[in-house]
VMD Tcl script that draws the C-alpha trace (Angstrom):
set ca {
  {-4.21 8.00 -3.99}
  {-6.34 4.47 -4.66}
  {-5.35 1.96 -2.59}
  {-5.93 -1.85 -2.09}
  {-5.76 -4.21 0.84}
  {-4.31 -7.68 1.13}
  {-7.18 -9.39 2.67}
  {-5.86 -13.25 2.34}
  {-3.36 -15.62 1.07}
  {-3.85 -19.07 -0.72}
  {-1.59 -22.12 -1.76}
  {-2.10 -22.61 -5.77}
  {-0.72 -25.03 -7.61}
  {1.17 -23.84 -10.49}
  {0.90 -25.74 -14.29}
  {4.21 -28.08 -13.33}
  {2.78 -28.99 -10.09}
  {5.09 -27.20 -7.58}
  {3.31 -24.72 -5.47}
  {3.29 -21.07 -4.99}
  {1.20 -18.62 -2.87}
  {-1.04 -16.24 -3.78}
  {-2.54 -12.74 -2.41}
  {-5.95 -11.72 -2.62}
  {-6.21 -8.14 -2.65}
  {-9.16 -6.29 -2.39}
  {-10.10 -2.55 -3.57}
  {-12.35 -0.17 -2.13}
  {-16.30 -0.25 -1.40}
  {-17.92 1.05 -4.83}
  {-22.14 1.28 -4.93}
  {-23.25 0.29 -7.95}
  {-26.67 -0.03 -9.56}
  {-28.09 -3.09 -10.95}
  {-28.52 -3.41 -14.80}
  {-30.88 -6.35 -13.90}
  {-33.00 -4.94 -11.17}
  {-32.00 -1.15 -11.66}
  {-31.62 -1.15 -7.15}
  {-28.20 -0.01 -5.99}
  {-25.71 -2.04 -4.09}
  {-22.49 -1.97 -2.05}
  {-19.29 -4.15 -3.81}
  {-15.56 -4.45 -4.00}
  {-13.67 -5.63 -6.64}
  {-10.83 -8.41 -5.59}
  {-8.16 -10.16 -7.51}
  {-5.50 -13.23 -7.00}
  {-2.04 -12.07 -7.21}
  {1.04 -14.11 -7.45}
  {3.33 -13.66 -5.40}
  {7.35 -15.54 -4.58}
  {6.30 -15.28 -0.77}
  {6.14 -18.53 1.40}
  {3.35 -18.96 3.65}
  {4.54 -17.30 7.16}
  {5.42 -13.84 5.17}
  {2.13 -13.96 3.18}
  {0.35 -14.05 6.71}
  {2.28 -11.26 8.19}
  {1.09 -9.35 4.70}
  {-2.60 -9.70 5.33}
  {-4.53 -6.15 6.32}
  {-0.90 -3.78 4.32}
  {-2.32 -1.46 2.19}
  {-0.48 -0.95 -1.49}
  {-0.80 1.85 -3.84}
  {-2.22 1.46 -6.91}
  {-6.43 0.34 -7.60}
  {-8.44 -3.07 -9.33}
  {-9.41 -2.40 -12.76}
  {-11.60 -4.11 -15.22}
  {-9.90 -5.72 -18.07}
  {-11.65 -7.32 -20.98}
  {-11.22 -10.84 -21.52}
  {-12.87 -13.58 -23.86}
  {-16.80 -14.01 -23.24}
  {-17.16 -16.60 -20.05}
  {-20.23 -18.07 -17.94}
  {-20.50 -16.83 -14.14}
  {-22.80 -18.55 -11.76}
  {-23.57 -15.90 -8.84}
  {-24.33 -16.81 -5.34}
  {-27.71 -17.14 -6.03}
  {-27.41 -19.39 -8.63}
  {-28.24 -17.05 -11.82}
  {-25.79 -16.80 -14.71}
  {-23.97 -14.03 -16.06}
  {-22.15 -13.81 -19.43}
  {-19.26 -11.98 -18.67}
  {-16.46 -10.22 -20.98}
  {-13.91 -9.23 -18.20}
  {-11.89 -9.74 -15.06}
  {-10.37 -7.32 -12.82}
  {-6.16 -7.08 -12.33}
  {-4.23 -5.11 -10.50}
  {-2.86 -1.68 -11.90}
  {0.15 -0.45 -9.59}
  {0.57 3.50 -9.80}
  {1.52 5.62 -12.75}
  {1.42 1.56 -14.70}
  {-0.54 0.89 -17.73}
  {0.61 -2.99 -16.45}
  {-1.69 -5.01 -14.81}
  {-1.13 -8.12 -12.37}
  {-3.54 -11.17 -11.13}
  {-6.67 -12.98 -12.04}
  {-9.77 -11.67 -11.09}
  {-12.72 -12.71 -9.90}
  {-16.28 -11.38 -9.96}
  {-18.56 -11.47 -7.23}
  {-22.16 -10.33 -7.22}
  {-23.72 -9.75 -4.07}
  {-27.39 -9.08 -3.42}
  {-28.40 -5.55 -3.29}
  {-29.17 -3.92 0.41}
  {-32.13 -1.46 0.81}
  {-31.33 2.21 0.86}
  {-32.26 3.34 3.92}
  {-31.64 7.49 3.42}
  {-33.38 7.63 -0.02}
  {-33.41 11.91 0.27}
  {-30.40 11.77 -1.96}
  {-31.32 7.68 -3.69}
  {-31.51 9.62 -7.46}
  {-28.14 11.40 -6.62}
  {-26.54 8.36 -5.72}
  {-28.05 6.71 -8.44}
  {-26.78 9.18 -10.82}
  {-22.77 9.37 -9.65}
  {-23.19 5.40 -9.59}
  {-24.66 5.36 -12.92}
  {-21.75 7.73 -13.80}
  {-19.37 5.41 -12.37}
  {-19.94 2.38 -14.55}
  {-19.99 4.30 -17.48}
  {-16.46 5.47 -16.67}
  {-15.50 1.12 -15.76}
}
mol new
graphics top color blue
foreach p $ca { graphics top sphere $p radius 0.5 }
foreach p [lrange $ca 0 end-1] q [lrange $ca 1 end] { graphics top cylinder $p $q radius 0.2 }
display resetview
């Protein structure tokens, strides 16, 4: 079973100005490979989640697992500015999917990270392959 991690907890400000907290839950380590640069790297995909918690329980929630995995949604064509300062037209977000749901929950966000060197490249064209694999299936 896919599972997801609470890894923080923010005060947002909701459209009427009262506030509410949110998770941020992040899934597991994926490698990808570059459509830019064609070199693999290691990523997670995280999302916001609402939540009806107050601050002290959203704490005590930070590092529980949950069931369920981060999917990529499409969404309306946007602009994303990376770390690095290049910028991406994207066409999706990432949500939460609970178990067994075709429901999803949260805001994404997407973060690029520069690529790492492979250091064991005796299987780099496998790896390559099932990550190449991978994205087809996202």
């Amino acid at each position: 079973m896919k599972k997801v991690i609470v890894t923080a907890y923010h005060l947002r400000q909701r459209q009427d100005g009262g506030e509410f907290v949110a998770l941020d839950l992040t899934g597991s380590l994926e490698i990808i490979v570059s459509e830019r640069t064609g070199k693999m790297y290691a990523t997670t995909r995280k999302v916001s989640m609402p939540s009806t918690l107050d601050v002290s329980v959203a704490a005590m929630m930070v590092g529980t697992q949950l069931d369920g995995e981060i999917v990529r949604v499409p969404c309306d064509p946007y602009e994303y500015k990376t770390k690095t300062g290049d910028v991406l037209n994207l066409a999706y977000r990432y949500a939460y999917q609970p178990p067994g749901s075709k429901e999803t929950i949260g805001y994404g966000s997407v973060e690029i990270e520069q690529p790492t060197p492979v250091r064991n490249t005796a299987n780099s064209s496998a790896l390559r392959a099932a990550a190449s694999r991978r994205m087809k299936e996202i």
